[in-house]
N, C-alpha and C positions, 0 to 999 in steps of 0.2 A: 333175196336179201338175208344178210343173217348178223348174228354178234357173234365173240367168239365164244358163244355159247350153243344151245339149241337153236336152228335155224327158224326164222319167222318163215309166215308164205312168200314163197318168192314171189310172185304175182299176185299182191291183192285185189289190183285194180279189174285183173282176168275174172277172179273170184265173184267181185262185184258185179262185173258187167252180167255174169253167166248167168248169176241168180237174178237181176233185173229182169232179165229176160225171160226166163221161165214165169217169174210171176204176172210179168207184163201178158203174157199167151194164157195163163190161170186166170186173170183178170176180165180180160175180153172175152175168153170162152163165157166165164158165169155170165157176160153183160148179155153176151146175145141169148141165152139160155134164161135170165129170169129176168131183165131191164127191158130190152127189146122189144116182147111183144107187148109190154104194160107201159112201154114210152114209146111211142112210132119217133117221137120226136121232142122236144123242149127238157132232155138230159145230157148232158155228156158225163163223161169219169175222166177224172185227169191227177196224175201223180205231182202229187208236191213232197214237199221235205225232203229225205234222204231221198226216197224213191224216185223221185222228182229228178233228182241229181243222177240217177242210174248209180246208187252206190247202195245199194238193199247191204249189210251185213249180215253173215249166217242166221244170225236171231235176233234181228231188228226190226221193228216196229213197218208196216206198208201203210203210207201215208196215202188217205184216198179223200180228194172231193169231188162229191157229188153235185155238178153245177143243175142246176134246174130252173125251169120259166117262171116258176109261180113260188109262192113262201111255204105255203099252204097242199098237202098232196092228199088225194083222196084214198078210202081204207085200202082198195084195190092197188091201188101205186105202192105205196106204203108196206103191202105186204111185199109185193115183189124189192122194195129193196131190202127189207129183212129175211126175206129166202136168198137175196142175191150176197148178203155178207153172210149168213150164215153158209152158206159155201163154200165162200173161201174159210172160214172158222175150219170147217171140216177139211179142207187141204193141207191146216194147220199154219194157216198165217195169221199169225196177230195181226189184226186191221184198229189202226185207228182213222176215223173217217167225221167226215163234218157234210151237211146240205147246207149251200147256201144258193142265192141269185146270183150274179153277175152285180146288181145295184150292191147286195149287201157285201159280195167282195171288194167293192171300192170303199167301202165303209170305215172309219180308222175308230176300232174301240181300244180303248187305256187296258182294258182288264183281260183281252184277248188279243193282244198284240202278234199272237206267234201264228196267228193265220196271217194277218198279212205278212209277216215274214215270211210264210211257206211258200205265200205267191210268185217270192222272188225265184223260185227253185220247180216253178209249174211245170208240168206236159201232157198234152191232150194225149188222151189211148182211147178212147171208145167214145160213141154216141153221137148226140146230135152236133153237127161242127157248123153249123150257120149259130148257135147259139154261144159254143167255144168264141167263133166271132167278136159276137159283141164283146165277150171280156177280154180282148186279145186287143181289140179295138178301145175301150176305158179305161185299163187298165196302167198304161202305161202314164197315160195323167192323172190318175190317181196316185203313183207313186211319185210320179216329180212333183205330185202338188206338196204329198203327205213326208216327202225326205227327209226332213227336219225332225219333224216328229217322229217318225219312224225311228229315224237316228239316236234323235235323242231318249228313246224310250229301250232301243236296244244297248243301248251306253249304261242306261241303268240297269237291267236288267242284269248286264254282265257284270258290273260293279256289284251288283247284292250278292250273285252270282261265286264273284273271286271273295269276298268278305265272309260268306258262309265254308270256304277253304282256306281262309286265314292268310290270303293273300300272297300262298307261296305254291309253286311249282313245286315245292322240295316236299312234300309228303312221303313218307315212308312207304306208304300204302296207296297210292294216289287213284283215282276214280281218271279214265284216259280221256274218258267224254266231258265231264261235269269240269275239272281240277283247272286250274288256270294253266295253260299250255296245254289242254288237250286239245280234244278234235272240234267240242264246240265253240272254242278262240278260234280255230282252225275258219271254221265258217263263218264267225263273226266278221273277221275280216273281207272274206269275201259279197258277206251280206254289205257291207257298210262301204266298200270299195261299188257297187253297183247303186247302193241310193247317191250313192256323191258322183256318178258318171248318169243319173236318170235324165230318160228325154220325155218330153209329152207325146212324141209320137212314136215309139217303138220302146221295148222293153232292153232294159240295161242288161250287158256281157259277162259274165263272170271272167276277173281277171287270170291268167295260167299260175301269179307268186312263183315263178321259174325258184326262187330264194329258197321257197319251202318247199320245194320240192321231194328233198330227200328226207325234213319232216314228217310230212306229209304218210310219204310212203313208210315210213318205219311205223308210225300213228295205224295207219289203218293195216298192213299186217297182222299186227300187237293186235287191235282190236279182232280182227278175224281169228288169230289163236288163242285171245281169249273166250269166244264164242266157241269157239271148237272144243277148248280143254270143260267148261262148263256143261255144255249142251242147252245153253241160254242165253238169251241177251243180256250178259254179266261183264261189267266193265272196270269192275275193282279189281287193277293189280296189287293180290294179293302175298303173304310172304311167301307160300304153298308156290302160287304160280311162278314168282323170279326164280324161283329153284329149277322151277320144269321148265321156263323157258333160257334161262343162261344158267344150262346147268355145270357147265365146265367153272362161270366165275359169275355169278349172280350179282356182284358189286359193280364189275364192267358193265355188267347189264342192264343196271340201274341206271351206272354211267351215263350210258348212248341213250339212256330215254331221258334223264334229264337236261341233257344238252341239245335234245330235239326240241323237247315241252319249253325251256328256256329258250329257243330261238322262236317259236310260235308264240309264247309267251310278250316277247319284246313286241314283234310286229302287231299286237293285237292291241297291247296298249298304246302304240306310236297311232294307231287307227281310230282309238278311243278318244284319244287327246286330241287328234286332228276336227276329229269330226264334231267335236264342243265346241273346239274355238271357232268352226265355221259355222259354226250354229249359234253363239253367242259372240255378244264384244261389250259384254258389261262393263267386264274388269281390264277395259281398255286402258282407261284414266290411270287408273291401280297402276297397272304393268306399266305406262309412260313415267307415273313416279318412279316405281323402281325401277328403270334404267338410271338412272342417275347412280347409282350405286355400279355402275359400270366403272371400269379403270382402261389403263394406256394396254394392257394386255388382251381383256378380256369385255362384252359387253353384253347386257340382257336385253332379252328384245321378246315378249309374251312369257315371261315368268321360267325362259331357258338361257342359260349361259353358250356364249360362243365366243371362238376364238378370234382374234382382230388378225393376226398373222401364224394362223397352223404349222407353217413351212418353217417355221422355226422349231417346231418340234425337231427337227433331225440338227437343230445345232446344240439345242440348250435343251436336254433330256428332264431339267428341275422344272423347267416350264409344269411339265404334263403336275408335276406337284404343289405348285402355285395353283393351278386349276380350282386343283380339289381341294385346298384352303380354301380358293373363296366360297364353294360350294360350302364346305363345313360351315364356314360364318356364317353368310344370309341364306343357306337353305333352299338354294335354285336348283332345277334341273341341269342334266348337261342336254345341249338341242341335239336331235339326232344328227347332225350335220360334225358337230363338235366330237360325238362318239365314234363316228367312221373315222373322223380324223384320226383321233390318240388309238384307235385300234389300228390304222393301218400303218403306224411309228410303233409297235410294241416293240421289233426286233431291236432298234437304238437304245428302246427305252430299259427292254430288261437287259441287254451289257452293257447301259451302263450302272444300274444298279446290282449286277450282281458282282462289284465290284467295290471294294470298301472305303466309303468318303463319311464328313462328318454330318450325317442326316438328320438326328436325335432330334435336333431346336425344330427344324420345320414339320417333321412327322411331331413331338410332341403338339407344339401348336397345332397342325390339322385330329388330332386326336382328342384336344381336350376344347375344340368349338362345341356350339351346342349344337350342330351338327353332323360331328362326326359319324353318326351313324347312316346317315343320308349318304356321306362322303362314298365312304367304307362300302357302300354297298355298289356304288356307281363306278369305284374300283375294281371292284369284282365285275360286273356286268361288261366292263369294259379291257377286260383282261389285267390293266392297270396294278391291282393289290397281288397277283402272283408274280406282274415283275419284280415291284417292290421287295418282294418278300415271297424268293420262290418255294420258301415251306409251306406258303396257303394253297400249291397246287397239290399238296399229297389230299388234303380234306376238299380239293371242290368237287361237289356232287357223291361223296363216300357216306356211303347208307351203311351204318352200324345198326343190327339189330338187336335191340336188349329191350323191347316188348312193354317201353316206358316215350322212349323219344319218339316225337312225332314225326322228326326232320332230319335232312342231312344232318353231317357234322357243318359245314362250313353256315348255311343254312341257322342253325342252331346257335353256331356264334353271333352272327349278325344281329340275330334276334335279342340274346344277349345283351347286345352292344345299343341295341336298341330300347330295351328296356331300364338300363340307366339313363338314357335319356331322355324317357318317357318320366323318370324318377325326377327328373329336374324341374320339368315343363307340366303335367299331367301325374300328381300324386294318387295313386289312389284311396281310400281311405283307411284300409289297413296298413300302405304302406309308407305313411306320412312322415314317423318315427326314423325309417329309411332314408327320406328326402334327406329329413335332417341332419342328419350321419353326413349323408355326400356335400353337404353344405361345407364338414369341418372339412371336407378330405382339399387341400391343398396344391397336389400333381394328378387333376384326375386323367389327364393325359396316359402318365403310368398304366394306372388302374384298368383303362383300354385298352394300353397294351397288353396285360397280363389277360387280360378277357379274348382277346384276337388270338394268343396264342395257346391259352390253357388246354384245347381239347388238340391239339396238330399232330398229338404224337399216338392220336386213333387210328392213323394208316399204320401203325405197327402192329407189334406182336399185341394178341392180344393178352389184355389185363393191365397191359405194363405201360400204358398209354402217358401215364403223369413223368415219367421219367423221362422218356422219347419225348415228353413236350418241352419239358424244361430241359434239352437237348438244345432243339432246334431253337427254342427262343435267345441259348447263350448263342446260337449263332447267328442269330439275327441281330441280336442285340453288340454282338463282337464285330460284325459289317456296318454296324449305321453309328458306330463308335457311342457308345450310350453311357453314360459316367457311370463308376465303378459303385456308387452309393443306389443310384437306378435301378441297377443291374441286379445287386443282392437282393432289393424290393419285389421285383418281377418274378429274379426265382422263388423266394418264400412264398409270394405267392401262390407259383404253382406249384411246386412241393403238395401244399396241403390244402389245394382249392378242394379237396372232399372232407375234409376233415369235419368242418362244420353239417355238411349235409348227411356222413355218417353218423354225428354224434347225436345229430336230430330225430334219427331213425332207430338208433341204438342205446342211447345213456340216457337215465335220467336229467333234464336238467339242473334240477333243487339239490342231485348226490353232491357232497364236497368233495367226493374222489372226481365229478365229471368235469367239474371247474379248476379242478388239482391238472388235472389231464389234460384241458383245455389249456391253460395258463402255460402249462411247459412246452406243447405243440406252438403256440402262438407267441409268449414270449414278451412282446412288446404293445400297446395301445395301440400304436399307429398302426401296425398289422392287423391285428383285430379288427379294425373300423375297415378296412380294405379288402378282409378277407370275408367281413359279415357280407360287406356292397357284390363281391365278387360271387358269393353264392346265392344270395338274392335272386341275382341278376341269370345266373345258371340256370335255376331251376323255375323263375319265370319263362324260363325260354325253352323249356323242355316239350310242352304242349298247352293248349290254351287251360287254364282253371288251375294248373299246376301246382302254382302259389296260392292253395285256399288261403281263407284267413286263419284259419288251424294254424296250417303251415306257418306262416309267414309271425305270428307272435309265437310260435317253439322256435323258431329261430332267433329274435328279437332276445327271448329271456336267454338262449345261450350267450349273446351277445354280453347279455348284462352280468349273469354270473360272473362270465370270463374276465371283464369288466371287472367288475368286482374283488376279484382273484387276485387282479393284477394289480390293485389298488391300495387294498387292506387286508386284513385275517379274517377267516371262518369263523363262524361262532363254534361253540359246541353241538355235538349233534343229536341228543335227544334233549328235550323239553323238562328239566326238574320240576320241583314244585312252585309254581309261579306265585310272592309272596304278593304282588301285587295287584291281583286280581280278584273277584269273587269269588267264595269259594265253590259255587258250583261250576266255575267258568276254568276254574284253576283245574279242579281234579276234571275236566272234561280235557284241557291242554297238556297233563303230565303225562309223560310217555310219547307224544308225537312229537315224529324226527322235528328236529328245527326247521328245514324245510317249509315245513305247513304254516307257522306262520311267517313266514317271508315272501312266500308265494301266495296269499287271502290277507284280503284286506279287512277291518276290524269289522266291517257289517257282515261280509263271508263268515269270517266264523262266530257273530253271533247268530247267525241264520243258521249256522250248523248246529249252532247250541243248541236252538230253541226245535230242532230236530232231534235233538238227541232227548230233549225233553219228550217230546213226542212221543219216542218210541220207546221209550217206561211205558205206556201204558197197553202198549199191542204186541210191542216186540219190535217194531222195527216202522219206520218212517219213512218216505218217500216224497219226492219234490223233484218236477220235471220242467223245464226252462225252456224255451225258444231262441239262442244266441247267434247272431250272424250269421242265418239259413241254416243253420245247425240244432239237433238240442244236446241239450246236458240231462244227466237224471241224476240227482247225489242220494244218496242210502244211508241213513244210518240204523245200526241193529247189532246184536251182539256178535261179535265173531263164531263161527265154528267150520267144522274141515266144509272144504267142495264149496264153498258159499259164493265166490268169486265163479265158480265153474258155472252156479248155477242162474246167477245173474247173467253172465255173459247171454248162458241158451236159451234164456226166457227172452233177448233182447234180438237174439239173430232169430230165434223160431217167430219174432214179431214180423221179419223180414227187413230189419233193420238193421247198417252196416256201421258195426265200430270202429270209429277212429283215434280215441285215446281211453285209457282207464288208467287209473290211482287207488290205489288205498292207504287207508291210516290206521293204525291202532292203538291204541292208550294202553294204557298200565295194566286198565278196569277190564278190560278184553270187548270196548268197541270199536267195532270196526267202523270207519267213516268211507265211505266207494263213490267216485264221480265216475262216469261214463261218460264222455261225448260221440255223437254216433249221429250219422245222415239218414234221411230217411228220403231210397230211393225211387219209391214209389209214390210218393206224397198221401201216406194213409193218412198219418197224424193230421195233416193240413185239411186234406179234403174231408175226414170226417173225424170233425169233434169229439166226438165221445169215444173215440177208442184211446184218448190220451187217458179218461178215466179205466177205460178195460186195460189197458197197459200199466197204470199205477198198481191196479188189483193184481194182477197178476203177477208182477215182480213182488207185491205183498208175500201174496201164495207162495210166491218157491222160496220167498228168505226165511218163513214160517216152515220149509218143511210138508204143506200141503198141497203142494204140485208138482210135478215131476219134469223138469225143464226139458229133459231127453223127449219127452211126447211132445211137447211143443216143436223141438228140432222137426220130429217125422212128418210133420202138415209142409213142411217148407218145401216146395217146388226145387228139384235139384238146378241148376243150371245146364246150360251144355257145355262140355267140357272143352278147352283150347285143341286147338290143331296139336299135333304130337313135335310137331317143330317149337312150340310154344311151352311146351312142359318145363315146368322148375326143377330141379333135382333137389329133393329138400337135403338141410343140414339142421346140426343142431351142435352147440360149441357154448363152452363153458370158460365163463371167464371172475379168476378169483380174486384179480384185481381195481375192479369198476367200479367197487365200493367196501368199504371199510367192515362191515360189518355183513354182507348177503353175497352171494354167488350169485353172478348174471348168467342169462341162459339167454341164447341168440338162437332162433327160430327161423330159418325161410323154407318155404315148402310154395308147394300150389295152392292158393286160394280156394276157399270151397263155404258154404255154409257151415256154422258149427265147427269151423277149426279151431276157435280160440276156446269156446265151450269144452271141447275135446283135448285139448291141451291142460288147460288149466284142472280139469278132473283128472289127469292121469298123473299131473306133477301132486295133487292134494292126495291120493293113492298110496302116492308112496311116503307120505307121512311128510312131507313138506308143505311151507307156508307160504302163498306171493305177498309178498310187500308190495311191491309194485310192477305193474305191467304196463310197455309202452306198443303202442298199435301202430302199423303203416303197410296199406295197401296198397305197390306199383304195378295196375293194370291186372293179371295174373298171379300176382306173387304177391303173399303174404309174410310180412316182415314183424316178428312178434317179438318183443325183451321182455321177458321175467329176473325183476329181484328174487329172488328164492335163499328162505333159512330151512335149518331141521333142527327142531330143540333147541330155537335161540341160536344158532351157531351156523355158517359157510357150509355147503356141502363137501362132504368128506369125497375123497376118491372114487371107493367103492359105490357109494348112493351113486354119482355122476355117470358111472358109467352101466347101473341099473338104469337108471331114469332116461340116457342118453337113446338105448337101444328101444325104451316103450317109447319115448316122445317120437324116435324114426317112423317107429310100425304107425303111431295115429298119419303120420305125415303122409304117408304112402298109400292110406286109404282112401284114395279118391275116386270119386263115381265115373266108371267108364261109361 
């Protein structure tokens, strides 16, 4: 078998059989040699699980029970079976092994469920066989008794199972055993096909899945060249390994294994669903209601849509799109009966649509239900959404690596698409502000479309992806004749669906150059509102946690500036002397950009006040927060050089990871500094008092009496990325971003002490940060510094000193 890459094992199943074998003759020898003379009789040894199956993998686990007479073995017994697996230990086979009785394998315990699963997968190899007997003889009514529950305990299992993978096949990195469409769906299936065929007098057959056949065999291949390329029972396809195994094209390679994992995939859920409903009929009533929601086309029958007349598929090709309107509306499945159907109509179905009629009203409508995402997806599954629109065939199953996305591209859309309409139904609490937004939005219909097509143009060249999509979408959108007012919507769209996610990583929000910049890329309100939902919705769908609450209000206040921009004027941009104020409140406010107070609300900065009062008397103040699984620590103290460098290193030498910093400065030369930063170890949480050794010691270094750089040396380095994984850092100066400072753009490889190490070499060279913004994807460390020198923009020459020290920090990373 091969891809058109590195060839898998031709023969896996040769593979398997060979080593079952040998361990099987390994097995029996140790039985007769230390079991034997210490049992004449009431033992057997018999292989379940994999072993069980005859499908041992290079470095997989040998499933062994120990069937015995009694519960209970005496010291003599007992030693002999710890000599008898410590011998296989010494052969080198991992043994996982269990004792039980015959009574206690009929037994059905909730918390050990995957011994009776094993049973299903049993074979006597050695010992007493009048005792194999008896369980050969109970056994098999104990599983017709137990099918239900079996069933229904392996249904869950797998369900926590695909929940803990996030419910997709489409992983980047996928686990081939664990991942939904691996090997153990593979079995699932066949476990659950033998409790739903059990007899009370003979043990159930494992079905052949003729279907999965050629699943099957590329699964376990894969799986044996991953054992091979390891020298382990290692089942994570890695990036490392698609390289060495489809090394001529590593994306085909990905290809054929997600359209395997998707075909296993399907079958395992059609087995899951089956075997609920035969196991329940709660929701019989429920499902009787909603058939009434059937029509003269279509009808529901167990909470699945079916068709009334299929065969009209080959007359009326809009049929198959009426379908998936009703689906989008009420939210049904299609019955697998319904999906053989419209897949074995594709050929009609995609000439006729790749042919140009007026489509827009009926794709808008199934686009803008609240189910379009359910739709969309049972589209794809169904080959359906590439006839529609055969540009979704360059992205299905296309695994882009850029070392942030979890998932396909096509995969990644979906999700997308899915996540607006999680915004609808299911807000969550950071993202409410968001609801509210799609509430105004009018055609969100549109707004799916721009979402379904924004990433298509990744099968290209790469970089140039946003152009190549908004390619393809004129031409989908020039096929399905889409009104000329639509059409400009969708492109602008995707023109600048990164705009906002750049600007979030890069510009200050509060600059009136970022809002200036923002306002002229966007232009219009109703774009903005479309293009806030559209990135949202993106980088929800990147990988799970994606959208911290961090994230998701820097994006909200970009909204709002822009907002803002497009609305009315800027204020001024420093703070004169405020006549309105107190005067110790006034001269603490003279000098900070306007920004500061437009972003803090009036108890913020009188909380900063009454800190700045503070730290007259020590020098410097400290206050550390708890905000949304996050903290903060704000600082105030007089300004002087490296003081920001030294903060940073006192906070990463705590082992704590920054994700945003600010600073302020007044007239008078205090500096005001917020930090928010995660703490991934849960020190602070799990032990109180070092929130107190933390406040000390950021004291210490703002005073000048600690040295932040010794704190960095205690920090445990990390281990460093695969070399496929390395960032090339950069470093780019931009003198337009803000009116008054030179921005510095930063990415490099993430490390301990990068930002400590930055911000000291830019203070070095006689330079000030105003403001530094944080963002860490995966590996890659994304840093913007405001930077003056003497009040003033960096001149050329400092740029291009500073440019070459900031590379060299970047490039010193721990091999």
């Amino acid at each position: 078998m091969t891809t058109e890459g590195k060839p898998l094992f031709s023969d896996a199943g040769k593979l398997l059989d060979e080593r079952t074998t040998l361990v099987e003759s390994i097995v029996r020898r140790a039985f007769e040699q230390f079991l034997a003379p210490a049992f004449p009789e009431k033992l057997a040894v018999l292989a379940v699980g994999g072993f069980g199956r005859r499908e041992l993998f290079p470095h997989s686990d040998v499933d062994l029970l120990l069937l015995a007479g009694r519960q209970s073995l005496p010291e003599a017994e007992r030693s002999a079976v710890s000599a008898f697996l410590q011998n296989l230990w010494d052969w080198g086979l991992r043994i996982s092994h269990s004792l039980r009785t015959p009574a206690e394998c009929c037994e059905l315990h909730d918390r050990n469920i995957e011994l009776s699963v094993s049973l299903l997968d049993q074979r006597f190899l050695a010992g007493d066989s009048a005792l194999y007997a008896k369980l050969e003889a109970s056994l098999p009514r104990f599983l017709h008794g137990q099918r239900h529950d079996l069933a229904r305990q392996l249904c869950r299992l797998a369900r926590e199972r695909h929940a803990r993978q996030s419910e997709s096949i489409h992983q980047l990195e996928p686990n081939i055993k664990e991942a939904p469409g691996g090997l153990r769906d593979y079995h699932l299936i066949g476990w659950l096909s033998q409790l739903h065929n059990a007899h009370p007098e003979r043990l159930p057959a494992r079905g052949p899945y003729q279907e999965l056949e050629p699943a099957r065999n590329f699964l376990y291949a894969l799986r044996c060249d991953l054992h091979r390329q390891a020298g382990r029972d290692h089942n994570l396809l890695t990036f490392e390994l698609q390289e060495q195994l489809g090394e001529d094209s590593p994306a085909h390679f990905m290809r054929v294994y997600f359209r395997h994992a998707r075909d296993v995939h399907r079958a395992a859920t059609r087995s899951i669903e089956t075997s609920e409903e035969q196991a329940s009929s709660l929701l019989s009533q429920y499902r009787d209601w909603r058939s009434r929601l059937s029509n003269a086309e279509f009808y529901v029958s167990r909470e699945r849509v079916y068709l009334r007349a299929p065969h009209l598929l080959e007359q009326d090709p809009l049929l198959v799109l009426r379908l998936f309107q009703f689906v989008a509306r009420h939210g049904f499945r299609l019955a697998l009966e319904s999906e053989q159907r419209v897949a074995g109509h594709l050929r009609p179905i995609r000439r006729y649509f790749a042919e140009s009629h007026p489509l827009w009203p009926a794709l808008n409508e199934l686009l803008a239900a609240p189910h379009a995402a359910l739709a969309l997806r049972a589209m794809q599954e169904t080959g359906v959404l590439g006839a529609v629109f055969p540009e979704w065939d360059r992205i299905e199953c296309l695994l882009i690596r850029d070392f942030y996305h979890r998932y396909t591209v096509d995969e990644h859309t979906l999700r997308a698409i899915q996540a607006l309409a999680d915004l609808r139904t299911r807000p969550e609490p950071h993202s409410s502000q968001f609801a509210e937004l799609l509430g105004e939005i009018d055609d969100p219909g549109l707004l799916v479309f721009a979402v379904l097509f924004h990433d298509t143009g990744k099968a290209g060249p790469s970089g140039e992806h946003v152009t190549e999509s908004a390619r393809l979408a004129e031409c989908a959108m020039e096929r399905i004749r889409m009104p000329a007012s639509s059409r400009q919507m969708v492109r602008r769209l995707i023109d600048r669906h990164l705009d906002l996610s750049a600007a979030m990583h890069t510009r200050d929000p509060d600059e009136p150059a970022t809002a200036r910049f923002l306002a002229d890329r966007v232009e219009t309100v109703e774009l903005l509102k479309r293009l806030t939902l559209l990135t949202w919705a993106d980088i929800s769908a990147v990988c799970p946690g994606a959208l911290t609450p961090w994230r998701s209000q820097q994006l909200w206040r970009l909204y709002l500036v822009a907002h803002r921009e497009l609305t009315r004027e800027l204020e001024t941009e420093r703070i004169q002397a405020p006549t309105l104020e107190a005067p110790g409140k006034a001269t603490f406010l003279e000098g900070f950009p306007v920004r500061y107070v437009r972003t803090h609300s009036a108890a913020e900065i009188d909380a900063h006040l009454a800190l700045e009062q503070r730290s007259r008397e020590r020098g410097v103040a400290v206050e550390i927060a708890k905000l949304n699984g996050l903290y903060q620590v704000t600082l105030v103290a007089q300004d002087r050089p490296s003081l920001l460098a030294c903060i940073a290193g006192a906070l990463s030498g705590f082992g704590l990871n920054i994700l945003n910093a600010e600073g302020f400065s007044n007239r008078h030369g205090t500096l005001l500094d917020t930090f928010v930063f995660s703490d991934p170890l849960r020190t602070l949480e799990l032990n109180p008092p070092e929130m107190d050794r933390l406040r000390l010691t950021l004291e210490r270094v703002t005073l000048g009496k600690l040295d932040a750089s010794s704190l960095l040396r205690n920090r445990p380095k990390p281990a460093p990325p695969s070399r496929g994984a390395r960032i090339t850092p950069s470093v780019c100066f931009d003198q337009e971003a803000s009116d008054s400072a030179t921005l510095i753009q930063i990415v490099a490889q993430d490390r301990p002490g990068l930002l400590y190490d930055l911000a000291r070499t830019i203070s070095a060279a006689g330079c000030n940060v105003e403001l530094i913004l944080i963002d860490t994807q995966a590996h890659k460390a994304l840093d913007v510094f405001y930077v003056t020198a003497e009040g003033k923009k960096l001149s050329p020459a400092r740029q291009a000193g500073l440019q070459e020290s900031l590379l060299g920090v970047c490039k010193n990373q721990p091999e």
